[in-house]
C-alpha positions as CSV (number, residue, x, y, z in Angstrom):
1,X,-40.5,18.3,57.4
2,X,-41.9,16.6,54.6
3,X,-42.5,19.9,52.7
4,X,-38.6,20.4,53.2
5,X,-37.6,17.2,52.2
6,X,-39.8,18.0,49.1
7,X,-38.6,21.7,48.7
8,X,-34.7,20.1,48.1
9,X,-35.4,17.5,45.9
10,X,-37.7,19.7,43.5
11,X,-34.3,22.3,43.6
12,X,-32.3,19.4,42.8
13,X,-34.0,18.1,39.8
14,X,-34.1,21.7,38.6
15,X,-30.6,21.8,39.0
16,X,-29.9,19.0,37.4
17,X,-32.1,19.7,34.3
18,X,-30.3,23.1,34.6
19,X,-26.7,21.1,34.4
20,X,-28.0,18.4,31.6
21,X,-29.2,21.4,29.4
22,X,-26.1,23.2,29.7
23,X,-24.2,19.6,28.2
24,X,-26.2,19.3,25.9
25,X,-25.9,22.7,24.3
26,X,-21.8,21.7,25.1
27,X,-22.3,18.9,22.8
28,X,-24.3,20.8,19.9
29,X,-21.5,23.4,20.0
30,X,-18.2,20.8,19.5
31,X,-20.7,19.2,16.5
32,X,-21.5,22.4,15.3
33,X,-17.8,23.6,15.4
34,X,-16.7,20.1,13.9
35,X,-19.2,20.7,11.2
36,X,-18.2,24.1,10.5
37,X,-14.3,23.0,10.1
38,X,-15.3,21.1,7.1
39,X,-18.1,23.5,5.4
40,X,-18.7,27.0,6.1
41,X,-21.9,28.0,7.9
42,X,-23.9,30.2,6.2
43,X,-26.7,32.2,7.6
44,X,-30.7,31.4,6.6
45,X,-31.7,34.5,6.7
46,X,-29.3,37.5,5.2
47,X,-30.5,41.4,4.8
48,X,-30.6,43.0,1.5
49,X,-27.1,44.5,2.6
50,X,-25.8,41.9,3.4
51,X,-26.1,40.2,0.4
52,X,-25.4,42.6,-1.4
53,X,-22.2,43.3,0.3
54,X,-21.6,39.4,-0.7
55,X,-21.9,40.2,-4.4
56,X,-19.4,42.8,-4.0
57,X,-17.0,41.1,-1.8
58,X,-17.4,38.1,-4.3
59,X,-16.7,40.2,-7.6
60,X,-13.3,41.7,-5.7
61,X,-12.2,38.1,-5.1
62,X,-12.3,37.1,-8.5
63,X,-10.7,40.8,-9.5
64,X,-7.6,39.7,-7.2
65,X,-7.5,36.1,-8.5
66,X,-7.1,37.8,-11.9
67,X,-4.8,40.4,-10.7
68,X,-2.6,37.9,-8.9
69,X,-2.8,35.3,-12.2
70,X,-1.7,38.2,-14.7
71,X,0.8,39.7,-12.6
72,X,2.9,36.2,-12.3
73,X,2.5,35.6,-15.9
74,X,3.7,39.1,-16.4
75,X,7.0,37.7,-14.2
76,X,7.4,34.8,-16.8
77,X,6.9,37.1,-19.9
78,X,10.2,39.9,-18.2
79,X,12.0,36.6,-17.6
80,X,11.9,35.7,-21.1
81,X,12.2,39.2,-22.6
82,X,15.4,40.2,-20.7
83,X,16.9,37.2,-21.7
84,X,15.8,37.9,-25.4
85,X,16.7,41.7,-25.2
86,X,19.9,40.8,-23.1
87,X,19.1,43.7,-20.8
88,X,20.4,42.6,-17.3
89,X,22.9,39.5,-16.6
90,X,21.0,36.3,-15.1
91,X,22.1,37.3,-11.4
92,X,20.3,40.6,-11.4
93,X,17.0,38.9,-13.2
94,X,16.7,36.2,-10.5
95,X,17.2,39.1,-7.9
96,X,14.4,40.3,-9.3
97,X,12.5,37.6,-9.0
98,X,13.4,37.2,-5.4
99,X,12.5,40.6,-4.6
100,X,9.2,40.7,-5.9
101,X,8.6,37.9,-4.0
102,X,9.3,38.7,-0.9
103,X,7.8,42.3,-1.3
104,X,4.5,40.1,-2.6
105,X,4.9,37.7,0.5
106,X,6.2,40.5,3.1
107,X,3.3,42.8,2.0
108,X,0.9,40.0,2.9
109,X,2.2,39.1,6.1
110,X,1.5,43.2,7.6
111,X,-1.7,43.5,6.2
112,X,-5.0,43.4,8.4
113,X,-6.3,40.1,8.9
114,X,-9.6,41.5,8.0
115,X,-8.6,41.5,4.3
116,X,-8.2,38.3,4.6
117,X,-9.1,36.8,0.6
118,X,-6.9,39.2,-0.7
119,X,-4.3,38.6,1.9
120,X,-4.4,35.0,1.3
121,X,-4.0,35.4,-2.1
122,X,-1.0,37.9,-2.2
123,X,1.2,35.5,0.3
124,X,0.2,32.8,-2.3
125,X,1.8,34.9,-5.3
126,X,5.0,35.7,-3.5
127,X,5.3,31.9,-2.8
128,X,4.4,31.3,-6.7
129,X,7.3,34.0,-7.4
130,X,9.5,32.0,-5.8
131,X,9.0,28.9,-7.6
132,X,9.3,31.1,-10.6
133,X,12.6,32.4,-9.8
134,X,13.6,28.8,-9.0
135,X,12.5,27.4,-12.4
136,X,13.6,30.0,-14.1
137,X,17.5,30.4,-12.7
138,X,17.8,26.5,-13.3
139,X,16.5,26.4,-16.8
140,X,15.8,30.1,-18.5
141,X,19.4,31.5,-16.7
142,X,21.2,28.4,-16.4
143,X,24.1,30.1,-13.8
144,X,23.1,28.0,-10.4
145,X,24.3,24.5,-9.6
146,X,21.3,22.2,-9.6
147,X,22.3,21.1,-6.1
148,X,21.5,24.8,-4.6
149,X,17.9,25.4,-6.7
150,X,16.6,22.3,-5.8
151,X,17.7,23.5,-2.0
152,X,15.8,26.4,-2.3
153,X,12.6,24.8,-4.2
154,X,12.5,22.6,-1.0
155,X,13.4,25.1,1.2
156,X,10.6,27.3,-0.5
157,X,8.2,24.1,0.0
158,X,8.9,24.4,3.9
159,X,8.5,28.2,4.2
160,X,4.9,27.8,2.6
161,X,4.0,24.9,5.3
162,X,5.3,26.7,8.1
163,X,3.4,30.3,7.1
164,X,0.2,27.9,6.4
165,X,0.3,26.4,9.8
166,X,1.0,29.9,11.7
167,X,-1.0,32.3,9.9
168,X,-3.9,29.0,9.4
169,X,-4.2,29.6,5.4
170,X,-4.9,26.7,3.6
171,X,-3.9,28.6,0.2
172,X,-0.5,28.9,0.9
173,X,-0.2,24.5,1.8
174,X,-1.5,24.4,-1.6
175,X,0.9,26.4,-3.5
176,X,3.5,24.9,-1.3
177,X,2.0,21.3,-2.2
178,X,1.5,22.0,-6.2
179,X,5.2,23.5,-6.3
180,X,6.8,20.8,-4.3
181,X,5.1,18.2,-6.7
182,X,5.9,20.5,-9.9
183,X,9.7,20.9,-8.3
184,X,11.3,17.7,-10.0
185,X,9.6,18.4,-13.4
186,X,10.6,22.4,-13.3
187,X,14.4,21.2,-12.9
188,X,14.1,18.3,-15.5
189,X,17.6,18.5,-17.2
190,X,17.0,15.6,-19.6
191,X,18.3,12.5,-16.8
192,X,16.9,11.3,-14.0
193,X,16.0,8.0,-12.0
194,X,12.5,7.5,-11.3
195,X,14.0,6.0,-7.6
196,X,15.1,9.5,-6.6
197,X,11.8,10.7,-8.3
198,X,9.7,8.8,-6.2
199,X,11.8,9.3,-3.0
200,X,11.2,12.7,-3.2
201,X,7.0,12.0,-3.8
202,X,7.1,10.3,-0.8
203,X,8.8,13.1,0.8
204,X,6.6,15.7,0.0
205,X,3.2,14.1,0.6
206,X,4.3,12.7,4.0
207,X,4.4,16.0,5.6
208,X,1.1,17.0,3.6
209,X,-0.4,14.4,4.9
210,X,0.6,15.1,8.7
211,X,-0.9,18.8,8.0
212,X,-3.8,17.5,6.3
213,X,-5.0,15.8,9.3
214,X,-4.5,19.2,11.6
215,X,-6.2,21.0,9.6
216,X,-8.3,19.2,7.2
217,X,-8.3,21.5,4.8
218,X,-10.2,19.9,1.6
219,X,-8.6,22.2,-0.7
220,X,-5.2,20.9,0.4
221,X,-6.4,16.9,-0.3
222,X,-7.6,18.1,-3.6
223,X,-4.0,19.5,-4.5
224,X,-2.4,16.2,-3.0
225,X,-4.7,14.0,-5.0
226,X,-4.8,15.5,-8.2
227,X,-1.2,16.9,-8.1
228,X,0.0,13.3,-6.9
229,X,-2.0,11.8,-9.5
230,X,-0.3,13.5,-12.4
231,X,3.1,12.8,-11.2
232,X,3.0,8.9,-10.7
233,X,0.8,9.3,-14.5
234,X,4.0,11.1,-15.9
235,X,6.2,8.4,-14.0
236,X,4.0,5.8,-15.1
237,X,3.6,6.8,-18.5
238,X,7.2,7.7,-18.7
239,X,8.5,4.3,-18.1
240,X,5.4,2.0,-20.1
241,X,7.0,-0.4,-22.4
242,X,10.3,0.4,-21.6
243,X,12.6,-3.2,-21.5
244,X,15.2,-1.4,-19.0
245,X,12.8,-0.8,-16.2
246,X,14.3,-3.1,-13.1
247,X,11.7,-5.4,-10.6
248,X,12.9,-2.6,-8.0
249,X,12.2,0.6,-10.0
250,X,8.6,-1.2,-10.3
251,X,8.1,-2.1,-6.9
252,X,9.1,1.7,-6.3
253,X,6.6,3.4,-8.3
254,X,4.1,0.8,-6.7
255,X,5.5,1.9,-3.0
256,X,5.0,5.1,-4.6
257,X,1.2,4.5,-5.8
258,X,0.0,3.3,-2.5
259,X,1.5,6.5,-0.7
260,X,-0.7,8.5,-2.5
261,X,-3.4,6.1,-2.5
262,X,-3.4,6.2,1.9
263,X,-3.1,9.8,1.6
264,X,-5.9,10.8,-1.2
265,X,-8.0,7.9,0.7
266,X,-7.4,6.2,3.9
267,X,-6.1,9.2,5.2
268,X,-9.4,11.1,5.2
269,X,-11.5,7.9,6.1
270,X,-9.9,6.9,8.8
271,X,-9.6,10.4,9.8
272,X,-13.8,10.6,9.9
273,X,-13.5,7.7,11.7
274,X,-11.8,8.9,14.6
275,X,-13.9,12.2,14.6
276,X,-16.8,10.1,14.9
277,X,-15.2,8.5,17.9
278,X,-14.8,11.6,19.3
279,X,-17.9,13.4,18.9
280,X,-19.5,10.3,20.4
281,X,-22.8,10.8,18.6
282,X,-25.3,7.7,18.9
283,X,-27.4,8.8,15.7
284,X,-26.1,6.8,12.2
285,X,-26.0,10.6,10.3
286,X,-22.4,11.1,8.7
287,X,-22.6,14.7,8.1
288,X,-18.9,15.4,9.3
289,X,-17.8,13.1,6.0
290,X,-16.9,16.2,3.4
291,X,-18.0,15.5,-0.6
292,X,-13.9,15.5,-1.0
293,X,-14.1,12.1,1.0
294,X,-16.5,10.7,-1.1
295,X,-15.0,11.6,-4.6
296,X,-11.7,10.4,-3.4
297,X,-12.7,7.1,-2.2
298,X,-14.8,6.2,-5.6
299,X,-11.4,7.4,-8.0
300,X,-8.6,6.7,-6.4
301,X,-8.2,3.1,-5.9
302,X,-9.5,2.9,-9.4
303,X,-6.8,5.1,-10.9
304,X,-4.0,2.6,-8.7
305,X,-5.4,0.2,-9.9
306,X,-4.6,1.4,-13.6
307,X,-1.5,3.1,-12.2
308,X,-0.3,-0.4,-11.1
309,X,-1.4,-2.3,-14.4
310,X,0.9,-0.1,-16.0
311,X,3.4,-0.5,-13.8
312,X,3.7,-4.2,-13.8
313,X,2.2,-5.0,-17.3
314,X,-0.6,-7.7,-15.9
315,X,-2.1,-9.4,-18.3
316,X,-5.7,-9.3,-18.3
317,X,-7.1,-11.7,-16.2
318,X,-4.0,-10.4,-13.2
319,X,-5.3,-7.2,-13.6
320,X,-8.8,-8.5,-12.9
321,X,-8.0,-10.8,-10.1
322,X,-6.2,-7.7,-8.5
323,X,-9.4,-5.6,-8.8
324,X,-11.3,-8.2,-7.4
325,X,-9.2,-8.1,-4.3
326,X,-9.3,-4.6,-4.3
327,X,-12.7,-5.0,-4.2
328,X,-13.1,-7.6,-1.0
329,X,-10.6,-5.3,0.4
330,X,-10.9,-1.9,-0.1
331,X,-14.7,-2.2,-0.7
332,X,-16.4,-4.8,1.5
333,X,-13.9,-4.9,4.5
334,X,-13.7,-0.8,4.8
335,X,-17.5,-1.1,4.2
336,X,-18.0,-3.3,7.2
337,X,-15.3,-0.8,9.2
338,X,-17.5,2.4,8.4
339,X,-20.8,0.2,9.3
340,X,-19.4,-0.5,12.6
341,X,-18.9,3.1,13.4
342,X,-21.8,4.4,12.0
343,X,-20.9,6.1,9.2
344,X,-23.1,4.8,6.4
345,X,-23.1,7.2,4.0
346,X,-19.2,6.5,3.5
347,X,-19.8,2.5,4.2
348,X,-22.2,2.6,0.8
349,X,-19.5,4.7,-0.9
350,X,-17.2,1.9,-0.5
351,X,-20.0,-0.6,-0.9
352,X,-20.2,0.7,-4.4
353,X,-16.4,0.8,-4.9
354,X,-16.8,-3.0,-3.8
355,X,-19.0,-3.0,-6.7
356,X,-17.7,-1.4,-9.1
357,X,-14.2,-2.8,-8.8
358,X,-15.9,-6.6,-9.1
359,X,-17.6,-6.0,-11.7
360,X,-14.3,-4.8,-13.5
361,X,-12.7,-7.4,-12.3
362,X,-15.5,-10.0,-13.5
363,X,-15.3,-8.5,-17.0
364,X,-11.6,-9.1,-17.4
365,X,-11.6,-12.7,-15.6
366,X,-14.3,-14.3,-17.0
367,X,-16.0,-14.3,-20.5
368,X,-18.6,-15.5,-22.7
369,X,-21.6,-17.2,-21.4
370,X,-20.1,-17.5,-17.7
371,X,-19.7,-13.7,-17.5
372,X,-22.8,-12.9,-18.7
373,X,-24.6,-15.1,-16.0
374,X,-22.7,-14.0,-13.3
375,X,-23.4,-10.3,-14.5
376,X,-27.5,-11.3,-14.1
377,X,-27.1,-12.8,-10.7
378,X,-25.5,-9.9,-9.6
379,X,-27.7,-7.5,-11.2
380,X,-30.6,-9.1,-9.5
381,X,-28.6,-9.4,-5.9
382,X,-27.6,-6.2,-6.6
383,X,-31.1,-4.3,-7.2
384,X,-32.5,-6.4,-3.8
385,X,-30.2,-5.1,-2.0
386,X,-30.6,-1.6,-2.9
387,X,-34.4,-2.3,-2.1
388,X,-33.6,-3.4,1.5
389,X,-31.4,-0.9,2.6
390,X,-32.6,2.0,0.6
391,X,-29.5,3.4,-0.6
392,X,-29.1,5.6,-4.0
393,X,-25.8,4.3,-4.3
394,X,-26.2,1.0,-4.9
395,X,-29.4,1.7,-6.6
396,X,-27.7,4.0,-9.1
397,X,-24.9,0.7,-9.8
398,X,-28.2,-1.6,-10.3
399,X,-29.0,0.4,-12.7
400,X,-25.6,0.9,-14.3
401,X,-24.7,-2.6,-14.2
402,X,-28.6,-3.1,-16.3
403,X,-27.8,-1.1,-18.7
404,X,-24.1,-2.4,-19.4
405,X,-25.8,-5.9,-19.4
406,X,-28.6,-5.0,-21.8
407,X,-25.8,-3.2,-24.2
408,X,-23.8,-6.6,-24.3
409,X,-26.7,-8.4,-24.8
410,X,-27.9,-6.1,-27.7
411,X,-24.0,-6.6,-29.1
412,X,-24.3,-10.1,-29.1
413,X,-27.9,-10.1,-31.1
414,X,-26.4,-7.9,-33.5
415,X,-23.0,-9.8,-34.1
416,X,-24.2,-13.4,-33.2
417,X,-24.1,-16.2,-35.7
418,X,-27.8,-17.7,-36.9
419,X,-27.6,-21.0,-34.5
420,X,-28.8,-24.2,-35.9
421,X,-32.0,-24.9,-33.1
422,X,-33.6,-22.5,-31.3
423,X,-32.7,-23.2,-27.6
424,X,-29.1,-23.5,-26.3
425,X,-27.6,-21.9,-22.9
426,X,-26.6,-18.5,-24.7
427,X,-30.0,-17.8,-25.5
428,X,-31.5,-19.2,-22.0
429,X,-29.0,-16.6,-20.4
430,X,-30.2,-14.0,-22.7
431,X,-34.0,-14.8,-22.1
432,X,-33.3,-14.9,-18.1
433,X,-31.9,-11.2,-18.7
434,X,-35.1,-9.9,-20.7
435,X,-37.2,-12.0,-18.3
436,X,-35.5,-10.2,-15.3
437,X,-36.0,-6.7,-16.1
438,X,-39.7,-7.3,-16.8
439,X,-40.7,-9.5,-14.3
440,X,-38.2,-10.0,-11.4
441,X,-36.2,-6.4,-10.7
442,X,-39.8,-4.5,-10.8
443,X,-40.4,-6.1,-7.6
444,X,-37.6,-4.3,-6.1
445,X,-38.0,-0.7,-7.4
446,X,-40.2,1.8,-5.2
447,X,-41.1,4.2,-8.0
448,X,-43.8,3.7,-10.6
449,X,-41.7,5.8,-13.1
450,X,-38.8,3.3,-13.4
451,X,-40.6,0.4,-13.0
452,X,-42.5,1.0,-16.1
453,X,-39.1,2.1,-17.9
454,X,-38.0,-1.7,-17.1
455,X,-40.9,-2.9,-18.4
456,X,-41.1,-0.9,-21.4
457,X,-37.6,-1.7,-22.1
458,X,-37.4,-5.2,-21.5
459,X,-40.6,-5.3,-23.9
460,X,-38.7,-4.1,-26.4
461,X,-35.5,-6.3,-25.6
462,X,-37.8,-9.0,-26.2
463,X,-39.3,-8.1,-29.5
464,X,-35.8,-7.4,-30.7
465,X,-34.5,-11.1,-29.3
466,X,-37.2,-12.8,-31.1
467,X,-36.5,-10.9,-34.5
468,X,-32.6,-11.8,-34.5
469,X,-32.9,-15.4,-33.6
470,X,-36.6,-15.9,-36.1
471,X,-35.2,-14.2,-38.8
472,X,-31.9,-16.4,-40.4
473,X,-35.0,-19.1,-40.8
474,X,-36.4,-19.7,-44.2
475,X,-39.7,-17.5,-44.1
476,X,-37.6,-15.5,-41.5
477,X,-40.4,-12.9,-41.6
478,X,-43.5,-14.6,-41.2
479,X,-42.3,-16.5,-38.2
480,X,-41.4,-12.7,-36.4
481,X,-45.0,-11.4,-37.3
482,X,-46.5,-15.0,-36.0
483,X,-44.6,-15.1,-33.1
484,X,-44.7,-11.9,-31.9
485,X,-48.5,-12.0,-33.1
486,X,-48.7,-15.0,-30.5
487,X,-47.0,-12.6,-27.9
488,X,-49.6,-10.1,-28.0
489,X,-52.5,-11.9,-27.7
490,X,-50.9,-13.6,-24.6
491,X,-50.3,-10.0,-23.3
492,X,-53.9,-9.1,-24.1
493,X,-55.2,-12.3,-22.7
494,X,-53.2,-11.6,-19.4
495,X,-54.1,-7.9,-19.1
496,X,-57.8,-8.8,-19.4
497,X,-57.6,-11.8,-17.0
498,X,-55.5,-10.7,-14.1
499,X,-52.7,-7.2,-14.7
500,X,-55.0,-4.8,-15.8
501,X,-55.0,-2.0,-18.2
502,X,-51.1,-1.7,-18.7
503,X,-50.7,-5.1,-19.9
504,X,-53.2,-4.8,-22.2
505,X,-52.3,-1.8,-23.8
506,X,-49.1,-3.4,-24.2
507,X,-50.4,-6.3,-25.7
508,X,-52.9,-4.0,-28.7
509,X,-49.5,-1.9,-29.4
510,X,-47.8,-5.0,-29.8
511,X,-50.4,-6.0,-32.4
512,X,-50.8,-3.5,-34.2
513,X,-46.8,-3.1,-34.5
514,X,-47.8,-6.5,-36.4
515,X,-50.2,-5.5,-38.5
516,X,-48.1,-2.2,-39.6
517,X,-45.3,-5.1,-40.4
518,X,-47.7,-7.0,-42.4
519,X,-48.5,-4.4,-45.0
520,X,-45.2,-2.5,-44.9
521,X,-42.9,-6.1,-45.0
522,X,-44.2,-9.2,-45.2
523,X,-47.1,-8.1,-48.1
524,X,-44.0,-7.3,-50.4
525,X,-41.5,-10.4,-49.1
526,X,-43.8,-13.7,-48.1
527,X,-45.0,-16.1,-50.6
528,X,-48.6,-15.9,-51.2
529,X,-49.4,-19.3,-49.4
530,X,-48.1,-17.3,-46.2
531,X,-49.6,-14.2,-46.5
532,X,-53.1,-15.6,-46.8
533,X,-52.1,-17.6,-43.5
534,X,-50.8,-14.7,-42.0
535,X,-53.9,-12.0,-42.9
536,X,-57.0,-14.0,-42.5
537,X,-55.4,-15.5,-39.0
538,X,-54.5,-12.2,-37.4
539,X,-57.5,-11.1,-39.2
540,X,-59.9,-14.0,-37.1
541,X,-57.9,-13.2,-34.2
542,X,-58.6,-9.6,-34.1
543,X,-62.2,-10.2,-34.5
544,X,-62.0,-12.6,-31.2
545,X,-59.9,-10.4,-28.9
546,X,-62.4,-7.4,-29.8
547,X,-65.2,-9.6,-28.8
548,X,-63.7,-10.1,-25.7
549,X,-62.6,-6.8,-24.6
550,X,-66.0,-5.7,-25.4
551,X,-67.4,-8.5,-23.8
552,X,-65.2,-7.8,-20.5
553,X,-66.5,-4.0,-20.9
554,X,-70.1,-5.6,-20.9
555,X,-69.3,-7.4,-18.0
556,X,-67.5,-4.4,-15.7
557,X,-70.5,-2.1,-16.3
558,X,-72.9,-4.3,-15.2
């Protein structure tokens, strides 16, 4: 009985690892197929045929790309040569146009779905030849109302959604996008309001957007992005300076801005989000977030923000105080979102959007002294954070924000008036700066490499502080070569006592930097009274720290 008893429960546990194997390879399949939605898999291992036949396929692409490109600017060229050779009356060349179209589209639509590049590509033409014919009846022709071509540009725009969704090309939503967006500048007739013009931008990218998240094709969010981009720059643009511009045709192109801005952005974050949710993976790896996602979220509140600084004219500390919310907002609260549903990667995109938007936004509020000691404090927040959490983003804006910092501060040596005593709060800031990239942010970088780049550099910083603020003083010169003289020895002293080898070299380089500016300068410019100070001391000093090192040698070896 017992045996039995035993017999069942050791086919039930088998049974049930059977069933918990089976879900698990359920689960590794949807990731898989989720993964494989955003990049295309490609096999490790490939036969010398195989890629071969992948150098072949790849060379007939770019043949048809070119074959496609030169046949529509073939179309353009008989447009414009009829017309110049009067050969046929503008009804029979737009025919023409539409013909060739829909041969181009209809001879796409019956071929094999196995040819499907080239297939793609010829449905995209026929599409592009009806934009053609559009632009080209309207402005080249000149014999349809504008009422009836802009109905067939949009009605064109809708054909190339609806063929995208049922045959599942993304290539023909992107010519359908790009033409839409090019529509209202194709049939420019010298008057328009940039109401309607927006109106219609909203139009077109809300229905983008609804296909954009069914299909997620990247290729379409880079045509809505960087084809909504140049439109609101052309409204923008269009409309800068201008007296006559209403409060409501502002607000409009601003309505108009953050459209694009949700769809180029939010759109695609949010939409990771809720794949995450679905997938219901425990592990923090975001490798369903696309590079697209990434690019997008770092350029395109930065470009609204400029959008809308043109928009409004802001003065400069507006337009600051509007990045800086743009940064609490867009950076630090979609940071903490992301976070939350463990997507880090993309939370430390925005984290350095935060970033970089503050530190715009710092730049235009503030200035002088107060600026500059708010950019230290957050360099050095900044640089122990990125040690903490270990992420290259934030590390890479540490550094960024360092060297911006140590450019100003080299600006303000350069172009700084000689101060009457040594010590005020500029130069404290200035020496907290130089003190902070040799000493303090060190502590917080992981690789030897950079640390000594901080170090070197900041060595050098300091060198160069000391020579702008030594030299307006009468006998400039020999206070430099004495006080960095000084500097040295400490260096030496230090290295010899407690940091090693590094610091001493440092230290001898130092000095003999000195003594190379003692015969090259100061023999030629000091008095004599100061040049017999300055030789015999560095002279007795030499002596002294060579007795030392070699004493310290003496002393090791022993």
């Amino acid at each position: 009985m017992a045996d039995e008893t035993y017999d069942k429960l050791q086919d039930r546990i088998e049974r049930l690892e059977s069933r918990v194997e089976e879900l698990e390879n359920e689960i590794k399949q949807v990731e898989g197929d989720k993964i494989s939605s955003k990049q295309q898999e490609k096999s490790p291992v490939q036969s010398k045929e195989e890629r071969r036949w992948n150098v072949l396929q790849s060379g007939e692409e770019w043949l048809n790309k070119v074959g496609i490109a030169l046949l529509l600017i073939g179309m353009v060229f008989l447009f414009k040569y009829s017309i110049d050779q009067g050969w046929l009356v503008p009804e029979v060349r737009s025919a023409v146009g539409l013909i060739a179209g829909m041969l181009l589209l209809g001879f796409g639509l019956r071929m094999d779905k196995r040819l499907n590049p080239f297939r793609q590509m010829v449905m995209g033409a026929g599409i592009a030849a009806f934009y053609i014919t559009g632009f080209a009846t309207f402005q080249l022709f000149s014999f349809m109302p504008a009422t009836i071509v802009w109905v067939f540009m949009i009605s064109v725009t809708l054909l190339s959604f609806l063929l995208s969704l049922q045959q599942d090309e993304a290539v023909l939503a992107v010519v359908g996008m790009l033409g839409a967006l090019g529509t209202p500048f194709m049939l420019f007739s010298g008057d328009g309001e940039v109401v309607d013009l927006m109106l219609y931008f909203a139009m077109v990218i809300g229905p983008s957007s609804v296909l954009y998240i069914k299909k997620e094709w990247q290729s379409l969010l880079w045509s809505i992005a960087v084809g909504g981009m140049l439109v609101l720059a052309a409204a923008v643009i269009t409309n800068l300076g201008i007296e006559e511009v209403t409060f409501f045709e502002q607000w409009i192109m601003f309505g108009g801005v953050m459209v694009w801005a949700g769809v180029s952005w939010l759109i695609p974050v949010f939409k990771n989000v809720q794949d995450r949710r679905s997938l219901q993976i425990d592990s923090d790896s975001d490798n369903i977030v696309g590079s697209s996602t990434h690019i997008w979220t770092l350029c395109v509140p930065v470009i609204g923000l400029l959008f809308s600084i043109g928009i409004f004219e802001w003065t400069t500390d507006q337009s600051g105080l509007a990045s800086m919310v743009m940064a609490v907002l867009g950076g630090g609260g979609l940071y903490l979102v992301l976070k939350h549903y463990k997507l880090p990667g993309l939370a430390f995109t925005h984290a350095f959007l935060g970033f970089v938007l503050a530190t715009a936004g710092l730049f235009m509020i503030l200035e002088g002294n107060v600026l500059f000691a708010v950019l230290v404090v957050e360099l050095i927040a900044l640089r122990y954070l990125a040690y903490q959490t270990g992420d290259k983003k934030i590390s890479v804006g540490s550094h960024l924000l360092f060297g911006i910092t140590v450019w100003w501060l080299i600006n303000r040596l350069e172009y700084s008036e000689a101060a009457s005593y040594l010590l005020n709060l500029s130069m404290l800031l200035e020496l907290t700066l130089i003190l902070a990239g040799g000493l303090w942010i060190p502590q917080y970088l992981r690789k030897k490499n950079i640390r000594n780049i901080y170090h070197v550099l900041s060595h050098l910083l300091l060198l160069y502080w000391l020579y702008q603020k030594l030299i307006p003083f009468e006998n400039g010169q020999a206070w430099v070569s004495l006080v960095w003289g000084l500097y040295a020895i400490l260096l030496i002293v230090l290295g010899l006592w407690r940091f090693g080898k590094q610091v001493r070299m440092a230290g001898l380089l130092t000095m003999l930097v000195v003594v190379i500016k003692l015969f090259l300068i100061d023999l030629a410019q000091l008095q004599a009274i100061w040049r017999i100070l300055l030789f015999m001391g560095f002279g007795s000093v030499l002596l002294l720290v060579g007795y030392l090192i070699q004493s310290k040698v003496l002393e090791k070896s022993s």
